[in-house]
MDTraj code that builds the backbone (N, CA, C; nanometers):
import mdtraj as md
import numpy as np

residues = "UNK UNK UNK UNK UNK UNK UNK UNK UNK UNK UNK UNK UNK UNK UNK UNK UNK UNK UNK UNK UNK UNK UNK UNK UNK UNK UNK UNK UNK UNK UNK UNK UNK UNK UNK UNK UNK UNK UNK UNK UNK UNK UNK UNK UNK UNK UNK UNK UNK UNK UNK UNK UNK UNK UNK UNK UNK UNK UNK UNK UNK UNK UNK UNK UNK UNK UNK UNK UNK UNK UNK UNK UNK UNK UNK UNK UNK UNK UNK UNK UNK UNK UNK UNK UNK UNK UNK UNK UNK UNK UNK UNK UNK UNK UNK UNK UNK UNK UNK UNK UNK UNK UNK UNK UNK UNK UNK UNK UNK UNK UNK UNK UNK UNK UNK UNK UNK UNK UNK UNK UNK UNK UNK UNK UNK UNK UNK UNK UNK UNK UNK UNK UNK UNK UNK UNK UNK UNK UNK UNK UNK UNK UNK UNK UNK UNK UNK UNK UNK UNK UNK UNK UNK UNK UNK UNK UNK UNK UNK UNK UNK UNK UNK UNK UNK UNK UNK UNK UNK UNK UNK UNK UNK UNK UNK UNK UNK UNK UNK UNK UNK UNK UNK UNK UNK UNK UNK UNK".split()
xyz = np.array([
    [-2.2005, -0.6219, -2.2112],
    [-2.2833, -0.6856, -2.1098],
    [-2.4240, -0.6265, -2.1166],
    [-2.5372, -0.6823, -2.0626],
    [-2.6474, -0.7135, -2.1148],
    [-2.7422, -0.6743, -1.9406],
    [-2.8404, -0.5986, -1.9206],
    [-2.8668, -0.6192, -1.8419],
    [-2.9611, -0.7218, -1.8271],
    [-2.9961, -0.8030, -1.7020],
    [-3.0591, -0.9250, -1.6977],
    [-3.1439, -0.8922, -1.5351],
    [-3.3084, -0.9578, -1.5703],
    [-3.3074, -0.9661, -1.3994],
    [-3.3320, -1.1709, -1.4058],
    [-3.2719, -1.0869, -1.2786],
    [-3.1957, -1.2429, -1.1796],
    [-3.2977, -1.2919, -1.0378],
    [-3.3126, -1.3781, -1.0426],
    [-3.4121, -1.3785, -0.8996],
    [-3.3514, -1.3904, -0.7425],
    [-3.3673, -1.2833, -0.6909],
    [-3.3358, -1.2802, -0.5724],
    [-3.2388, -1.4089, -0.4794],
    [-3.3677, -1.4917, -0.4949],
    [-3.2760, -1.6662, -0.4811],
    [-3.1931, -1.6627, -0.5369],
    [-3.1131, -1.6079, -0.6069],
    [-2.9831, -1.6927, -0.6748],
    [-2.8977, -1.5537, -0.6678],
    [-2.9233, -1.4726, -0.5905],
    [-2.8141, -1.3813, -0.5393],
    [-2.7824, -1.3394, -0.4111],
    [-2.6476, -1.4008, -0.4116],
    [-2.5855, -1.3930, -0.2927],
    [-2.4920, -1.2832, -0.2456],
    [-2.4983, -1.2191, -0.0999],
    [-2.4043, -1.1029, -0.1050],
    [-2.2581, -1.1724, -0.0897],
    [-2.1602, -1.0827, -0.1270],
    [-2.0059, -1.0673, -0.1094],
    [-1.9883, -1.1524, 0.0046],
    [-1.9656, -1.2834, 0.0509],
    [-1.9222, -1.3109, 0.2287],
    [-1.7677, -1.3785, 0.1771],
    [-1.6738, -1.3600, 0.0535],
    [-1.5816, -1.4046, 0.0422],
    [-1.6346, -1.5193, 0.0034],
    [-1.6802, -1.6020, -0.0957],
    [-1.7175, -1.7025, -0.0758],
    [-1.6318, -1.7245, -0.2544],
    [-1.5681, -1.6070, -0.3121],
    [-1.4697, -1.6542, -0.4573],
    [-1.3604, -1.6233, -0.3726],
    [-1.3101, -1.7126, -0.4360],
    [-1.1818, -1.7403, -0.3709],
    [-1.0998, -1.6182, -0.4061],
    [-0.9832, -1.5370, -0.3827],
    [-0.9305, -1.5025, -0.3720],
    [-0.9714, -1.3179, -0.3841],
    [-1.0861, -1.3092, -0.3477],
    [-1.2114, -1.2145, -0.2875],
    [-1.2408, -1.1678, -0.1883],
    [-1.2245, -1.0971, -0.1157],
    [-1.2367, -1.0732, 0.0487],
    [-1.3938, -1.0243, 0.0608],
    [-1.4899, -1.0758, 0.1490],
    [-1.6166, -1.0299, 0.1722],
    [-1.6299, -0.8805, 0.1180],
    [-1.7372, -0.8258, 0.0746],
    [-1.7566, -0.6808, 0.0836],
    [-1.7258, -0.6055, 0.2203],
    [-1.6475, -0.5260, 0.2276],
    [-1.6535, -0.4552, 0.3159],
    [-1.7044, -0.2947, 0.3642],
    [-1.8367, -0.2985, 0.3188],
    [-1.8774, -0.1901, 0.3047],
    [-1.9895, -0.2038, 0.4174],
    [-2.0610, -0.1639, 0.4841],
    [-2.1378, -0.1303, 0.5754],
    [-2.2280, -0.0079, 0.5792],
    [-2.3750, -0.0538, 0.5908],
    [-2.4212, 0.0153, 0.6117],
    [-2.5498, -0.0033, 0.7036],
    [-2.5242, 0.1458, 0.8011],
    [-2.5971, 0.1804, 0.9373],
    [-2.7900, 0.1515, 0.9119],
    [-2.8322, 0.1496, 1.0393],
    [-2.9841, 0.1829, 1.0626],
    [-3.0094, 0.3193, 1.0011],
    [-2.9894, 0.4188, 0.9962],
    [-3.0374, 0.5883, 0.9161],
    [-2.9911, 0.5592, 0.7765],
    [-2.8862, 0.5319, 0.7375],
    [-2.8492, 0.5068, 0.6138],
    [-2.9686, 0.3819, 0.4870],
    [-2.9536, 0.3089, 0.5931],
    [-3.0375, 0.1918, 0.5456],
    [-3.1638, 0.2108, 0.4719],
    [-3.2421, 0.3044, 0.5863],
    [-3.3490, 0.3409, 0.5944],
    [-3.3680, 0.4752, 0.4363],
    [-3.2688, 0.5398, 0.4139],
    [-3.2415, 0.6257, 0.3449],
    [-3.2653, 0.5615, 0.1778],
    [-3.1647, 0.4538, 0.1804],
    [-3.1493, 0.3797, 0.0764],
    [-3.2936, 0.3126, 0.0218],
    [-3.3219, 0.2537, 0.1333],
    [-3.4635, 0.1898, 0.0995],
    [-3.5465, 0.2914, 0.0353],
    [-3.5824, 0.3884, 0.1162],
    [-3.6688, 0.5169, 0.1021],
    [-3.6558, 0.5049, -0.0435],
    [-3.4731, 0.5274, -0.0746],
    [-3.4640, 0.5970, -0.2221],
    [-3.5079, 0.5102, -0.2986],
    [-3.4751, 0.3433, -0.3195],
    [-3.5513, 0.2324, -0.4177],
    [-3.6646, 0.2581, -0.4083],
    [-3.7693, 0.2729, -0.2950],
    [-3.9011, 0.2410, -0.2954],
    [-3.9032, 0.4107, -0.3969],
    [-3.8800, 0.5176, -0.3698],
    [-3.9278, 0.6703, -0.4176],
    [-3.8847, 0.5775, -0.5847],
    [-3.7614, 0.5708, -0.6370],
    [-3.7471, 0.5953, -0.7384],
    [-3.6952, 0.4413, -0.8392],
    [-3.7777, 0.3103, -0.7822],
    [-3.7155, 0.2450, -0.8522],
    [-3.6864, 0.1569, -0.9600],
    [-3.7020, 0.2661, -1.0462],
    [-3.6352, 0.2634, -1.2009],
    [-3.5080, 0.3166, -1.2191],
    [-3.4373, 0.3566, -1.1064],
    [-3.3352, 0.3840, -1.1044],
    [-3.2108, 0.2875, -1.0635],
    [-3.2843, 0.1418, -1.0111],
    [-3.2595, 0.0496, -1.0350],
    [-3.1562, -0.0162, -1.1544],
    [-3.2885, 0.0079, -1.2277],
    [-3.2159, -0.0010, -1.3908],
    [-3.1598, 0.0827, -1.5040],
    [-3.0885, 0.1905, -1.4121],
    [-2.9770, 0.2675, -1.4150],
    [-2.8737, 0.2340, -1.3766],
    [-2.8277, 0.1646, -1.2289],
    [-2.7228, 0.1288, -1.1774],
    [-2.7657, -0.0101, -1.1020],
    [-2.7925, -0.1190, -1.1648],
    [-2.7780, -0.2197, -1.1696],
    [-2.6966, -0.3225, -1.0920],
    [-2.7037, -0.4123, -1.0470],
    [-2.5845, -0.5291, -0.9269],
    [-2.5417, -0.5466, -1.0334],
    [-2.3787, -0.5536, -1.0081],
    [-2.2919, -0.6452, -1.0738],
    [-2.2687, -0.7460, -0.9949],
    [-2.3019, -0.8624, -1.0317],
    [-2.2780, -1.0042, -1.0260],
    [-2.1544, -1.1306, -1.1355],
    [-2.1401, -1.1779, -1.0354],
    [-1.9880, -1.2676, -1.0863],
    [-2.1077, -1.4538, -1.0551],
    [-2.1325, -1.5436, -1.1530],
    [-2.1589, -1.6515, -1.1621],
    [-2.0523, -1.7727, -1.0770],
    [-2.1526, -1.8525, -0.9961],
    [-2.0774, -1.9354, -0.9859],
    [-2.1528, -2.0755, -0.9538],
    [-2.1198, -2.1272, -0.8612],
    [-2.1826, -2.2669, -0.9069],
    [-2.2955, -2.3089, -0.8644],
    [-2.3821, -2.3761, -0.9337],
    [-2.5315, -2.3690, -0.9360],
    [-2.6034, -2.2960, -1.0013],
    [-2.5808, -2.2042, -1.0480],
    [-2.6908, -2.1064, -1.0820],
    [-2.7182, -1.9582, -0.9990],
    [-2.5639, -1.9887, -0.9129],
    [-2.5899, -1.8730, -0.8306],
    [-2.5018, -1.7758, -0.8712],
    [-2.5157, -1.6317, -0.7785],
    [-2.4223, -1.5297, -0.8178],
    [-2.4188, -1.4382, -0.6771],
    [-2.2765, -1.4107, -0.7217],
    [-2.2542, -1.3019, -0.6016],
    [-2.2362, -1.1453, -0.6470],
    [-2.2825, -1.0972, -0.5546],
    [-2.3087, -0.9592, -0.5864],
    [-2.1519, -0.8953, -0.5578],
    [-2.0813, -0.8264, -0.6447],
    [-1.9465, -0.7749, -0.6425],
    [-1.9776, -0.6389, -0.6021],
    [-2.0806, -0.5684, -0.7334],
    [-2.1392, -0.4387, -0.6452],
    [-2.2627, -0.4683, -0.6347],
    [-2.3057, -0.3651, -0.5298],
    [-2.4472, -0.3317, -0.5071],
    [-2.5206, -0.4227, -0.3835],
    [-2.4289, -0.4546, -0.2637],
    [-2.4292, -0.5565, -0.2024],
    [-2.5790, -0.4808, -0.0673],
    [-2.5592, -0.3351, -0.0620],
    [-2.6518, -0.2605, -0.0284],
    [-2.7988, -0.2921, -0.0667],
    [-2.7883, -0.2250, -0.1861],
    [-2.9240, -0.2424, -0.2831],
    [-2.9674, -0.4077, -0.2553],
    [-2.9192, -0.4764, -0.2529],
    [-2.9536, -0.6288, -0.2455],
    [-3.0176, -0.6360, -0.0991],
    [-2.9422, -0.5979, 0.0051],
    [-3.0255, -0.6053, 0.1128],
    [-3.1602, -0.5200, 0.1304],
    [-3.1408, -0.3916, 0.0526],
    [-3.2767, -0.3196, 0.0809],
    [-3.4046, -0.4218, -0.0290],
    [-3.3428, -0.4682, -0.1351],
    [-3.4119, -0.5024, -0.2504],
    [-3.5142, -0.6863, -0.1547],
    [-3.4105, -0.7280, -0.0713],
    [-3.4687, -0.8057, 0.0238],
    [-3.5601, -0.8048, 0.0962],
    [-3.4975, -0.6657, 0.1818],
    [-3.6228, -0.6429, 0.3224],
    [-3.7261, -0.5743, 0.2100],
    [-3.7404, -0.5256, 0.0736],
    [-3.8595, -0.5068, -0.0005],
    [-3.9435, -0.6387, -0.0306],
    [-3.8905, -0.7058, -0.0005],
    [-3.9624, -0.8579, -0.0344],
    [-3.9379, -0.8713, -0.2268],
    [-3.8744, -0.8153, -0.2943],
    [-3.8576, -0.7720, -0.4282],
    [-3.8679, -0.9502, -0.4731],
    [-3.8829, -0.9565, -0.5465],
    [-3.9020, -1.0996, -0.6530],
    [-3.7277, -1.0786, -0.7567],
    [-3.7198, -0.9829, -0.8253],
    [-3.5957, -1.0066, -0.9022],
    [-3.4889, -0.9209, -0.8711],
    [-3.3918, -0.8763, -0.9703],
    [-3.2842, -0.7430, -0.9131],
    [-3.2476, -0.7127, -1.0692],
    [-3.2619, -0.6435, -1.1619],
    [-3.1485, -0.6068, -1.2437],
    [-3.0172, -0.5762, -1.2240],
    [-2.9414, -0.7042, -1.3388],
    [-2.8193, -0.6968, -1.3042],
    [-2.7520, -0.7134, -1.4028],
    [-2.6313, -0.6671, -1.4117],
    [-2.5335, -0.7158, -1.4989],
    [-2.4644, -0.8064, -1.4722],
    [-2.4020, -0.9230, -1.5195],
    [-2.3475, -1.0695, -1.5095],
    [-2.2076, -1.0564, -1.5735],
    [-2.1194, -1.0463, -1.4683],
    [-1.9306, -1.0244, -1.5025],
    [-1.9276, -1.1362, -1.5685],
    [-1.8520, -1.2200, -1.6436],
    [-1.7839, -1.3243, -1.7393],
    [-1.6964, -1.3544, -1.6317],
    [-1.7389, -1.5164, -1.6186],
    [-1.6819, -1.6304, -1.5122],
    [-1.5204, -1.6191, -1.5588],
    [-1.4900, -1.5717, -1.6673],
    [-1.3337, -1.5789, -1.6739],
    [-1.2439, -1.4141, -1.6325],
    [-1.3669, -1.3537, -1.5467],
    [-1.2683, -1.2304, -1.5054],
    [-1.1980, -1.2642, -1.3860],
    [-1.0572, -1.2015, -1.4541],
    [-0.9572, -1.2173, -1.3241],
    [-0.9991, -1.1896, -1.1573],
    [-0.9795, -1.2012, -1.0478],
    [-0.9928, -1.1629, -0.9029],
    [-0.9372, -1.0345, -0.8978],
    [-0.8608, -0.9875, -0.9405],
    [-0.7784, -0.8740, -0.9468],
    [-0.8866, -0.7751, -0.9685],
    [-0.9644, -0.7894, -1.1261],
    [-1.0741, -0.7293, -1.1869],
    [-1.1881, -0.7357, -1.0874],
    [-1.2004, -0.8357, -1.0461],
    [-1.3649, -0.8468, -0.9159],
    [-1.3005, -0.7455, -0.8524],
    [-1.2077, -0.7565, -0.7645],
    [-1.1865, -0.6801, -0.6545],
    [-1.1515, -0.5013, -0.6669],
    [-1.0840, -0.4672, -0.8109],
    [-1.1305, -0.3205, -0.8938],
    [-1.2756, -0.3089, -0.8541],
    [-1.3528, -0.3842, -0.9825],
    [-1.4709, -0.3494, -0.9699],
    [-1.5895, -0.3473, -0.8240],
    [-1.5819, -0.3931, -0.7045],
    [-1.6122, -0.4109, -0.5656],
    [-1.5789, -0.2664, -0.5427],
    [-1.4488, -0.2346, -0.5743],
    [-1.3838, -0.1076, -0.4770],
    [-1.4446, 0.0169, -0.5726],
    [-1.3697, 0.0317, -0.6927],
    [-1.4868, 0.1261, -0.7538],
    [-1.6247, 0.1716, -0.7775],
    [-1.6848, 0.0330, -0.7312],
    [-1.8482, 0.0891, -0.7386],
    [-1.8738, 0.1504, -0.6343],
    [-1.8093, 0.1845, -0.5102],
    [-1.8348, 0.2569, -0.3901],
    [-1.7364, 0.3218, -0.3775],
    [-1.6480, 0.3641, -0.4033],
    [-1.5617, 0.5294, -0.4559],
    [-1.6401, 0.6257, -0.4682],
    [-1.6040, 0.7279, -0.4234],
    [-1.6862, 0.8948, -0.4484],
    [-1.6143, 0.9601, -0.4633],
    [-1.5967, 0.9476, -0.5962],
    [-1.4462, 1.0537, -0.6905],
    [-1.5489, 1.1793, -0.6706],
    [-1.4436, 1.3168, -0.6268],
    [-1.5235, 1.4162, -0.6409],
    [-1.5373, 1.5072, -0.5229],
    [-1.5607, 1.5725, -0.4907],
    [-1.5952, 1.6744, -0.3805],
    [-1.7511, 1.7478, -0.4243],
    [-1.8685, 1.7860, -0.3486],
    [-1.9881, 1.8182, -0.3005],
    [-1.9232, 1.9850, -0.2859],
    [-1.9737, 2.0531, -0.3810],
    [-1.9284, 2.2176, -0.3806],
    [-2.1054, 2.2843, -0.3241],
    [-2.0645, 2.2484, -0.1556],
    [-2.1427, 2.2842, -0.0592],
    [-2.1922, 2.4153, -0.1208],
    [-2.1317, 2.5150, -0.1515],
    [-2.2235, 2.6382, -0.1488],
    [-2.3268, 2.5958, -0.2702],
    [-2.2589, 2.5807, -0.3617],
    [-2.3779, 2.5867, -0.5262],
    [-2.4958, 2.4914, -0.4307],
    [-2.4932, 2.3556, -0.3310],
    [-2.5999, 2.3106, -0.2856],
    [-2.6791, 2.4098, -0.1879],
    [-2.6261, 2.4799, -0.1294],
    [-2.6725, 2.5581, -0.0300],
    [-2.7606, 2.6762, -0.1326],
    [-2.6829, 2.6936, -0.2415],
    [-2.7720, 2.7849, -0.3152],
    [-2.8592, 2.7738, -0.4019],
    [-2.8598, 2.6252, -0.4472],
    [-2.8844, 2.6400, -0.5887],
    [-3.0107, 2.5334, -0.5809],
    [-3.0132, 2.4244, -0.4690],
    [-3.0598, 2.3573, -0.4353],
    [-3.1362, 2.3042, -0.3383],
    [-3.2490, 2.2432, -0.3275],
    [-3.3277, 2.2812, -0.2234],
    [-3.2668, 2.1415, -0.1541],
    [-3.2565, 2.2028, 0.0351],
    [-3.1825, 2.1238, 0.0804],
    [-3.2790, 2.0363, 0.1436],
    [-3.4252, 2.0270, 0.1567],
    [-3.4887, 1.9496, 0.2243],
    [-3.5008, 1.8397, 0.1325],
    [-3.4991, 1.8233, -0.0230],
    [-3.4943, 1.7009, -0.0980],
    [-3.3733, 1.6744, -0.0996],
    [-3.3045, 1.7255, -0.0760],
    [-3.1059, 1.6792, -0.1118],
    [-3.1604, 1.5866, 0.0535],
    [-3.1460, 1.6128, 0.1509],
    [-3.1988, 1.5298, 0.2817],
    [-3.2382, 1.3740, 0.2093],
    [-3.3689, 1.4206, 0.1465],
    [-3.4791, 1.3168, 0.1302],
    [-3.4218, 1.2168, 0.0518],
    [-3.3104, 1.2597, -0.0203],
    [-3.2467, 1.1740, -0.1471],
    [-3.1316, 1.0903, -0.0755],
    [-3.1270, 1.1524, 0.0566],
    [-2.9773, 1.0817, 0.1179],
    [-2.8572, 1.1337, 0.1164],
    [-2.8485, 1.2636, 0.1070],
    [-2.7568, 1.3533, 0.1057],
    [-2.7051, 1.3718, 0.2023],
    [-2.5922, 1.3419, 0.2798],
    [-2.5392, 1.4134, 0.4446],
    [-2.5475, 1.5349, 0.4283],
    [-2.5838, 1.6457, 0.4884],
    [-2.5880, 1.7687, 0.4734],
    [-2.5574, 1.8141, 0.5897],
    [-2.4097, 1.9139, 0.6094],
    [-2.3922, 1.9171, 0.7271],
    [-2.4707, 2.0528, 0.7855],
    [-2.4866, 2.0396, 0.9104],
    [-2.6160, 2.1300, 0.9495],
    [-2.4707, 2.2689, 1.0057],
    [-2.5342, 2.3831, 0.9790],
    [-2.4628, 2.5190, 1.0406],
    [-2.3359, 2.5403, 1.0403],
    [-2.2571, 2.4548, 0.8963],
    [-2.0972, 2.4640, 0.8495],
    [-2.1348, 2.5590, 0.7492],
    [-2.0182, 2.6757, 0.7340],
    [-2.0155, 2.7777, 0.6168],
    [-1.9023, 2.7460, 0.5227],
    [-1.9644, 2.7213, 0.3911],
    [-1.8804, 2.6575, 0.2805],
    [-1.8467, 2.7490, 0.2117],
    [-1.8656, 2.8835, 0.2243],
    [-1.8996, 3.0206, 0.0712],
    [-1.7095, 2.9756, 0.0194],
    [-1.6322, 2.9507, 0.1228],
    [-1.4861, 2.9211, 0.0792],
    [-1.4580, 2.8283, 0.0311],
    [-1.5164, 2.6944, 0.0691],
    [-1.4641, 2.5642, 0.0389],
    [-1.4240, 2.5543, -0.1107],
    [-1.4627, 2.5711, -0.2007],
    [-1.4307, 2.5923, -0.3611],
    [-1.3111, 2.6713, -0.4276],
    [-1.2633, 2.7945, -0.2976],
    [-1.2208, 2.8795, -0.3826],
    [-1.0723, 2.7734, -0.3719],
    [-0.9806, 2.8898, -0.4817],
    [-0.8577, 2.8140, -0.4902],
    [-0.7202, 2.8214, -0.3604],
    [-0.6674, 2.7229, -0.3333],
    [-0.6169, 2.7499, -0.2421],
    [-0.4764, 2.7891, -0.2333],
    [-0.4440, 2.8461, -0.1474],
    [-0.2925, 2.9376, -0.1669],
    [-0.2043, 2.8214, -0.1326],
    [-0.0944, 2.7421, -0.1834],
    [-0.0160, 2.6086, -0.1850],
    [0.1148, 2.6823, -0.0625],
    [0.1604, 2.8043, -0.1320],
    [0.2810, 2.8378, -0.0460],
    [0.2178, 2.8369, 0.1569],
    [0.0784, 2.8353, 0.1873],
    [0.0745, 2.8217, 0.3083],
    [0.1283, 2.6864, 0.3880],
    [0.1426, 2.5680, 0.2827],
    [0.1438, 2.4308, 0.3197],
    [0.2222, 2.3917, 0.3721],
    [0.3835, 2.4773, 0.3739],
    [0.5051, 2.4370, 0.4681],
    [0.4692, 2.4804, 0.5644],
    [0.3706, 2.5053, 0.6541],
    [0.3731, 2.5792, 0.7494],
    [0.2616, 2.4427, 0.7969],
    [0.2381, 2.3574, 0.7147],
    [0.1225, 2.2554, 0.7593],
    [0.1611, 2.0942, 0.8161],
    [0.1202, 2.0580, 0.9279],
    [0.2046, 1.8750, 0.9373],
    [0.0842, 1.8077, 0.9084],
    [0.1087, 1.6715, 0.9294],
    [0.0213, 1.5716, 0.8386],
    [0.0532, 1.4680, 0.9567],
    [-0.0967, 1.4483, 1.0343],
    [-0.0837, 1.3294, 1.1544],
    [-0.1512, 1.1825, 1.0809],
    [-0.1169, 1.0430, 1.0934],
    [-0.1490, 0.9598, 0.9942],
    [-0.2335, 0.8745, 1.0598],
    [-0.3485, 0.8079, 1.0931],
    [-0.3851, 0.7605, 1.1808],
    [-0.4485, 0.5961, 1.1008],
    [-0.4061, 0.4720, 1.1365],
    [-0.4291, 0.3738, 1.0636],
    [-0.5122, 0.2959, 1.1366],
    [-0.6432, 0.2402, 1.0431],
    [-0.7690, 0.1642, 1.0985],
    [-0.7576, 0.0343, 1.0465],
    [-0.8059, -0.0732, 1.0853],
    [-0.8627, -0.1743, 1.0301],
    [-1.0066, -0.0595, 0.9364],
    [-1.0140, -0.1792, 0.8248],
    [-1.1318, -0.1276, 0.7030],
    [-1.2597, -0.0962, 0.8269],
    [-1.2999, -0.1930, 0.9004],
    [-1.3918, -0.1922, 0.9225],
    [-1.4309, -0.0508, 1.0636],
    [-1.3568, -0.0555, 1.0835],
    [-1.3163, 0.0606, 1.1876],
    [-1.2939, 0.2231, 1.1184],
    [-1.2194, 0.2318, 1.0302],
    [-1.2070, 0.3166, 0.9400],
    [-1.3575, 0.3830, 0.9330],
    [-1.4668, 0.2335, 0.8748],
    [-1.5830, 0.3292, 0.7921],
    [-1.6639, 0.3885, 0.9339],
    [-1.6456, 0.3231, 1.0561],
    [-1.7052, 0.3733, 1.2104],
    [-1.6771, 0.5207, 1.2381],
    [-1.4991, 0.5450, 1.1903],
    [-1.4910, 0.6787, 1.2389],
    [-1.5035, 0.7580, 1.1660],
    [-1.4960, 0.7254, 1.0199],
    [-1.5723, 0.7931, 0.9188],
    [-1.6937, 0.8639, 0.9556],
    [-1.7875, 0.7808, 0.9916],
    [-1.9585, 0.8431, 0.9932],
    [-1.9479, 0.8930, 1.1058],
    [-1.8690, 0.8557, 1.2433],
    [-1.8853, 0.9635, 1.3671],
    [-1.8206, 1.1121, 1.3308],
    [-1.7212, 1.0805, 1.2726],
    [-1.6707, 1.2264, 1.2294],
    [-1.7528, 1.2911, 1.1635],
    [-1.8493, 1.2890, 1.0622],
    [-1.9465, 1.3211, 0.9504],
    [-2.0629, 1.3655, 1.0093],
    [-2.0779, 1.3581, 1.1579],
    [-2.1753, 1.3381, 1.2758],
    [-2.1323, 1.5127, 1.3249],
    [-2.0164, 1.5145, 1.3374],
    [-1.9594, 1.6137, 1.3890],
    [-1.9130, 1.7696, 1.3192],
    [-1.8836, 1.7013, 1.1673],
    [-1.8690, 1.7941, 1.0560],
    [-1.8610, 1.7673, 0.9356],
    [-1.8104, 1.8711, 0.8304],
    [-1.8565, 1.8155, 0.6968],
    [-1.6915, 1.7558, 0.6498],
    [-1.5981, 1.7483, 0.6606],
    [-1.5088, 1.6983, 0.6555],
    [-1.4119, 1.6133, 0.7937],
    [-1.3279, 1.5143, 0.7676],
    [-1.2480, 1.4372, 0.9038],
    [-1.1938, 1.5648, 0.9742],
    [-1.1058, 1.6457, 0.8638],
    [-1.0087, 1.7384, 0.9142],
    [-1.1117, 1.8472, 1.0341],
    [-1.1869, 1.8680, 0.9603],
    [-1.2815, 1.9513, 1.0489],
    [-1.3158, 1.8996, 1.1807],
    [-1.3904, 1.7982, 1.1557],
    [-1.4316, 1.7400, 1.3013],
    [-1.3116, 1.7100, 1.3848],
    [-1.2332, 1.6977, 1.3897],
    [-1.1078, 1.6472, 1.4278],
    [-1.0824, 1.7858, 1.5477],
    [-1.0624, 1.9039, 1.4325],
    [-1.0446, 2.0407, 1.5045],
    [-1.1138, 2.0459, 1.5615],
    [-1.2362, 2.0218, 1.5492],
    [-1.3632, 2.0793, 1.6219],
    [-1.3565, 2.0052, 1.7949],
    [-1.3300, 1.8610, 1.7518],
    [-1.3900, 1.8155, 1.8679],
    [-1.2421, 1.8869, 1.9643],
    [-1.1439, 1.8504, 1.9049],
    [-0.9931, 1.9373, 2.0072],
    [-1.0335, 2.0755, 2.0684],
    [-1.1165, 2.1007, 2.0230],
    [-1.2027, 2.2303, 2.0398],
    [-1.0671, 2.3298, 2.0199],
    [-1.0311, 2.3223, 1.8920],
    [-0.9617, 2.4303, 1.8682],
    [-1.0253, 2.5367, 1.7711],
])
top = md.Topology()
chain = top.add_chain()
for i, resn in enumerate(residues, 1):
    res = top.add_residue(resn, chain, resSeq=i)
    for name in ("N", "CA", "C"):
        top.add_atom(name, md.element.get_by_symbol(name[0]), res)
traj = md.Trajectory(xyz[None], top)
């Protein structure tokens, strides 16, 4: 695949509109928004690093599978085109809906101290980094002792998607992990 720019007009976000596709369900806030934009306007040639993936369909139009974000900031920029990559009209729904969910995955864990040390935290901010304010990480990395875990329960708590990503960011508000904020607010 080939990158291509596409004109704004003829890209449409995720509203479910391929059939067997569920709208994007990803959301994003007023601070976040603002973050994102910031980052296209600071850096964007980075654009054409990570690119919309778009799926063709009729007319001449396309829907954005990833990057449904970037499209709205690339909007309120008043932007004229988008670099994108163009999925092949014969990929399965199965494959759209992989690719939707993987482009907003964050395989990985943030090894808070090396940022706290290594990195200056007022541009990690500026770049859009959550950075949780007055949590001590010097542990978070090390390895963890497994035999403590029978001694551990596991409470399961089930959201609608869209609810999910709400208590997500209030928790993230509160600390640098769910588990944390969770304790915290129990004030234990």
């Amino acid at each position: 695949m080939i990158t291509t720019n596409i004109p704004l007009s003829q890209l449409e976000p995720n509203r479910g509109q391929v059939e067997g596709l569920p709208k994007n369900p990803r959301i994003l806030r007023d601070e976040r928004f603002k973050a994102l934009k910031k980052s296209i306007e600071d850096d964007p040639e980075m654009l054409e690093l990570r690119e919309l993936l778009v799926y063709p369909t009729e007319g001449g139009q396309y829907v954005v599978i990833g990057g449904n974000m970037r499209l709205r900031v690339l909007q309120d920029l008043k932007a004229e085109t988008a670099p994108c990559k163009v999925i092949p009209a014969e990929t399965p729904v199965e494959k759209l809906k992989a690719y939707a969910t993987k482009d907003n995955v964050g395989f990985g864990d943030w090894d808070w101290d090396a940022l706290a040390n290594e990195w200056d935290g007022e541009q990690l901010a500026d770049w859009g980094l959550d950075i949780p304010i007055g949590q001590d990480f010097s542990d978070k990395n090390k390895e963890v002792d497994t035999d403590a875990f029978a001694d551990e329960s596991t409470i399961k708590l089930v959201y609608t998607l869209s609810d999910y990503e709400k208590v997500r960011a209030a928790l993230s508000k509160v600390a640098a992990t769910p588990e944390q904020a969770v304790y915290k607010l129990l004030d234990l």
